[in-house]
ChimeraX commands (.cxc) that place a marker at each C-alpha (Angstrom):
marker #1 position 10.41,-4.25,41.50 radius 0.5
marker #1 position 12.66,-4.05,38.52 radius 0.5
marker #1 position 13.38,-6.73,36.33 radius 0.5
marker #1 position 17.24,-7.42,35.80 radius 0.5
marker #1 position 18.22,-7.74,31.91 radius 0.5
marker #1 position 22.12,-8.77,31.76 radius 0.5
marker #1 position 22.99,-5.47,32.79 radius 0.5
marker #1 position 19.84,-3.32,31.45 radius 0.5
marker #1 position 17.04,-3.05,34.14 radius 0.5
marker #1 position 13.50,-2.51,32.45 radius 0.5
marker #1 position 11.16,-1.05,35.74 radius 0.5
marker #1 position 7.40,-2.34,36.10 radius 0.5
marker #1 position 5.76,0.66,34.75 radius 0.5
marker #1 position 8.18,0.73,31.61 radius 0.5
marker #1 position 7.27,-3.01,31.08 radius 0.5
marker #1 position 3.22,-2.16,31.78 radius 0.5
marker #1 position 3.18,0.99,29.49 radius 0.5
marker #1 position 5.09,-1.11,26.58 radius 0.5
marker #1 position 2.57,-3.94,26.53 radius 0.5
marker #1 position -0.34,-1.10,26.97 radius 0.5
marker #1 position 1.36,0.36,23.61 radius 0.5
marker #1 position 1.74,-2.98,21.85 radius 0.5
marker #1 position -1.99,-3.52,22.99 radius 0.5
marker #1 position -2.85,-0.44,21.32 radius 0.5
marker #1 position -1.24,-1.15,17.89 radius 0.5
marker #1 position -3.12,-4.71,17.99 radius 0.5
marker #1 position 0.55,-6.70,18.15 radius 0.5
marker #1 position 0.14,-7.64,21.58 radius 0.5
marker #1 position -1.06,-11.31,20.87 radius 0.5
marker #1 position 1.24,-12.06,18.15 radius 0.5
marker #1 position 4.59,-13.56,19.99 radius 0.5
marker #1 position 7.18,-12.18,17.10 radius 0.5
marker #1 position 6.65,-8.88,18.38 radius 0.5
marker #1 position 9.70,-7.21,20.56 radius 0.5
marker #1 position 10.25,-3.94,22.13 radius 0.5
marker #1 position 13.80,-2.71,20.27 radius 0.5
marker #1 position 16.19,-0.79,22.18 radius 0.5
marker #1 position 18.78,0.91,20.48 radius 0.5
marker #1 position 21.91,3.57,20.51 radius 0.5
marker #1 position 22.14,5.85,16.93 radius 0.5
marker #1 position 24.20,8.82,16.03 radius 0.5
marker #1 position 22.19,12.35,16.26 radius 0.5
marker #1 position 20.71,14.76,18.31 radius 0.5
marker #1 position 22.12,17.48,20.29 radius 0.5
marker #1 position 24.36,15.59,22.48 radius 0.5
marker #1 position 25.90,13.02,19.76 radius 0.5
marker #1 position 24.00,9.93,20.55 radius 0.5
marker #1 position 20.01,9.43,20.72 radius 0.5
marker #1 position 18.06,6.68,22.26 radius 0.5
marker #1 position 15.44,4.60,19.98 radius 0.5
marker #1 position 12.55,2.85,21.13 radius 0.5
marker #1 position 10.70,0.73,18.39 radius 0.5
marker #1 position 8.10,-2.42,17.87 radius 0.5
marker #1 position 9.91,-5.08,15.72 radius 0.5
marker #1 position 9.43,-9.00,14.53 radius 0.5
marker #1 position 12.44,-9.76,12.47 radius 0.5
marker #1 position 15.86,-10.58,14.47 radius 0.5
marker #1 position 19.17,-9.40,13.22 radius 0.5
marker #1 position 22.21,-11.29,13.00 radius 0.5
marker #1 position 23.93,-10.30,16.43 radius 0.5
marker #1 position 21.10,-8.98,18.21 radius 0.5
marker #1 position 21.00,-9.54,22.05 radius 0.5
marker #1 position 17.31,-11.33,23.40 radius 0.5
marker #1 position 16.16,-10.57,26.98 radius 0.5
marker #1 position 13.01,-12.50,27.94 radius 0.5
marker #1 position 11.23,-10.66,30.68 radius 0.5
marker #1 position 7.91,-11.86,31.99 radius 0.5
marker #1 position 5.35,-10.48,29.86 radius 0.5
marker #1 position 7.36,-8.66,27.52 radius 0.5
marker #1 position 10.82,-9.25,24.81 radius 0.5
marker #1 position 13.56,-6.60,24.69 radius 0.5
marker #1 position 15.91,-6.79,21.83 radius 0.5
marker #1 position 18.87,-4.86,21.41 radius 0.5
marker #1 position 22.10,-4.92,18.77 radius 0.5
marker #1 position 25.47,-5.32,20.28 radius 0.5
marker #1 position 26.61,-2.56,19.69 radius 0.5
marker #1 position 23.85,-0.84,21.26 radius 0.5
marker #1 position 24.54,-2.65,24.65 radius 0.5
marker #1 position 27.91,-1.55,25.08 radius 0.5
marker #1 position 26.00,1.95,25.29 radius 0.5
marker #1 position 23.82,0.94,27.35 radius 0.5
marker #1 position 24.92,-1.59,30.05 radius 0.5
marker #1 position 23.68,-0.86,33.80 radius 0.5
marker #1 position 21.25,1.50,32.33 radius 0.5
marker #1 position 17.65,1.30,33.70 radius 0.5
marker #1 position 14.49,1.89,31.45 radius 0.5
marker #1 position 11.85,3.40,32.80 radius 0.5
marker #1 position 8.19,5.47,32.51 radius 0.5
marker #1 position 7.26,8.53,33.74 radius 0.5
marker #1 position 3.53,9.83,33.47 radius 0.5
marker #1 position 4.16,12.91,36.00 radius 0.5
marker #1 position 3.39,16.40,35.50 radius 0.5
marker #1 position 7.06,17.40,33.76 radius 0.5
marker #1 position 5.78,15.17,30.94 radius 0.5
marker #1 position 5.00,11.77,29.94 radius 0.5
marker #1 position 7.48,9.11,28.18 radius 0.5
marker #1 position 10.22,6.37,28.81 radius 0.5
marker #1 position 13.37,8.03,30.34 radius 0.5
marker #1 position 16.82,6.25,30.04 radius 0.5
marker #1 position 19.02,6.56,33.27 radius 0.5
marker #1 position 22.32,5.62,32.01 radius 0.5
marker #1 position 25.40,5.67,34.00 radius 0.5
marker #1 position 27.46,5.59,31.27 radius 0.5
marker #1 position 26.17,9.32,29.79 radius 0.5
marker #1 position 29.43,11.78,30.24 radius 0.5
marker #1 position 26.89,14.43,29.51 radius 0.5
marker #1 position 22.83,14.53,28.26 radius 0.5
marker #1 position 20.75,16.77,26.57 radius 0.5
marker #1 position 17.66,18.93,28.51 radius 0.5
marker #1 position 15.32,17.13,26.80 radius 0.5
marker #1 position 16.65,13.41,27.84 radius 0.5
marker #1 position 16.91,11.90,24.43 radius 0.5
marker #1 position 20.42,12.10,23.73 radius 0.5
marker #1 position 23.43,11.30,25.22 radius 0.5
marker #1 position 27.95,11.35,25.33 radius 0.5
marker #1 position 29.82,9.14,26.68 radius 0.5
marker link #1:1,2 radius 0.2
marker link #1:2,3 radius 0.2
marker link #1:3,4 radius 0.2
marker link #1:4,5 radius 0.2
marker link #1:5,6 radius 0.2
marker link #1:6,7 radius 0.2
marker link #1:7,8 radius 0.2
marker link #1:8,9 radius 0.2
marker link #1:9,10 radius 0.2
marker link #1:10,11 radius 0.2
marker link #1:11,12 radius 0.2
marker link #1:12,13 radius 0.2
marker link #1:13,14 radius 0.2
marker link #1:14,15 radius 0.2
marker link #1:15,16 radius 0.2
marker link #1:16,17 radius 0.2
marker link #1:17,18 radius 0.2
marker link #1:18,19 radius 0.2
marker link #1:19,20 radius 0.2
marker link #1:20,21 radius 0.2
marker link #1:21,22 radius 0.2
marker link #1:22,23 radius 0.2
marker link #1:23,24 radius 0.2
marker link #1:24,25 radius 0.2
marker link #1:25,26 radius 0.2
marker link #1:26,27 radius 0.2
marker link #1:27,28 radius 0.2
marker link #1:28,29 radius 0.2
marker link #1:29,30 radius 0.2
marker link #1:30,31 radius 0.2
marker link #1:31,32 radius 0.2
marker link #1:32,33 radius 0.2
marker link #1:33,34 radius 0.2
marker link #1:34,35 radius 0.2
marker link #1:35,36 radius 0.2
marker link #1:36,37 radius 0.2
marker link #1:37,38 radius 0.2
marker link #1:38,39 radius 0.2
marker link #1:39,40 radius 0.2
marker link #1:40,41 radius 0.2
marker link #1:41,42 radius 0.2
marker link #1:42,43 radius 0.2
marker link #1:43,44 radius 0.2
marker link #1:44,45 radius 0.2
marker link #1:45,46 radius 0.2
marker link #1:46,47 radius 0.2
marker link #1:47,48 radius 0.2
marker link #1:48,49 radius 0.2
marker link #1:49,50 radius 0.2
marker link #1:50,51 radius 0.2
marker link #1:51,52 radius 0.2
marker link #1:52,53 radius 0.2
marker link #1:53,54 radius 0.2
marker link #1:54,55 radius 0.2
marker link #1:55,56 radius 0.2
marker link #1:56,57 radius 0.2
marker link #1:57,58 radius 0.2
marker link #1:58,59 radius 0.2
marker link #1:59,60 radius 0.2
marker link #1:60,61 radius 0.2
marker link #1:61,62 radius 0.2
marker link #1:62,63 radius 0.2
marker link #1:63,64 radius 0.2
marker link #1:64,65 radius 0.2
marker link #1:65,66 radius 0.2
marker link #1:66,67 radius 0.2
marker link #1:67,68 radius 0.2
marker link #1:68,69 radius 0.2
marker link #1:69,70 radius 0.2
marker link #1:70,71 radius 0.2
marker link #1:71,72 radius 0.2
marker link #1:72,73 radius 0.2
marker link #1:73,74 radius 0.2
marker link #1:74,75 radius 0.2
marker link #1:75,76 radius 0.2
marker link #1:76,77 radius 0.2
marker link #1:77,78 radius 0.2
marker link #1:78,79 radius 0.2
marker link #1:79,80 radius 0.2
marker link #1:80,81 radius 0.2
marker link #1:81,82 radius 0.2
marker link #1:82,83 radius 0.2
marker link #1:83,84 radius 0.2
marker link #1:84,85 radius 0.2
marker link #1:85,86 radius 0.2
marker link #1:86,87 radius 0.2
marker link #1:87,88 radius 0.2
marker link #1:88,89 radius 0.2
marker link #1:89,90 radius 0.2
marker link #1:90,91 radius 0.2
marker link #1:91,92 radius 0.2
marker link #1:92,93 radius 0.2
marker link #1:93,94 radius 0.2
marker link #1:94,95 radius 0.2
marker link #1:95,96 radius 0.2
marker link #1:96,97 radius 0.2
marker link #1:97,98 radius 0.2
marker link #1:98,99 radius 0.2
marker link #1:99,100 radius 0.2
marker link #1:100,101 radius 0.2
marker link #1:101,102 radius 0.2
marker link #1:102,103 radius 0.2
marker link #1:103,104 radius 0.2
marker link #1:104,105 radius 0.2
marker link #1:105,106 radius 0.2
marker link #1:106,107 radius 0.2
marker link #1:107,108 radius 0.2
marker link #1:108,109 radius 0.2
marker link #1:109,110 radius 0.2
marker link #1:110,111 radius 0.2
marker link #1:111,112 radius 0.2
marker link #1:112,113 radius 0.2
marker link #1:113,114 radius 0.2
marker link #1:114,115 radius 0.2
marker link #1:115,116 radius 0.2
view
């Protein structure tokens, strides 16, 4: 089941295989750690997705509590990436989080950038 995140969806094994990485860099137990989403400029298709461990809160960032885990995201950043749905994939054509985003006019083979 996915877990609803004012208009960013986050699915179980997303959720599971962030808290497996904050496990693994020993910041699992302190509760100022957040998963940080955000939208920067690069990459081949103009706009690249960034994924990174954080404690300090910005003036204007966005909090979404989910059950075991805290998203973060700038405003900005959301605009890019309402209704979009976070997710893990361990299969065979390679392992990482993959960003389905409605909002993408066009992506990149490689999934980590983005147009709108």
């Amino acid at each position: 089941m996915d877990t609803i995140i004012e208009g960013i969806t986050a699915s179980e094994k997303a959720q599971q295989k962030a808290i497996e990485l904050m496990n693994q860099a020993g910041i699992n137990d302190d509760a100022s750690y957040f998963l940080r989403v955000s939208v920067v400029g690069g990459g081949c298709s103009g706009l690249s997705y960034k994924l990174d461990f954080d404690n300090e809160l910005k003036e204007n960032d966005q909090v979404f509590e989910m059950e075991n885990l805290k998203l973060v995201t700038d405003i900005k950043s959301l605009l890019y990436l309402l209704d979009t749905e976070l997710d893990y994939s361990d299969g065979l054509n390679g392992k990482g989080f993959i960003f389905k985003n409605p909002n993408a006019s066009r992506t990149c083979g490689c999934g980590e950038s983005f147009a709108v």
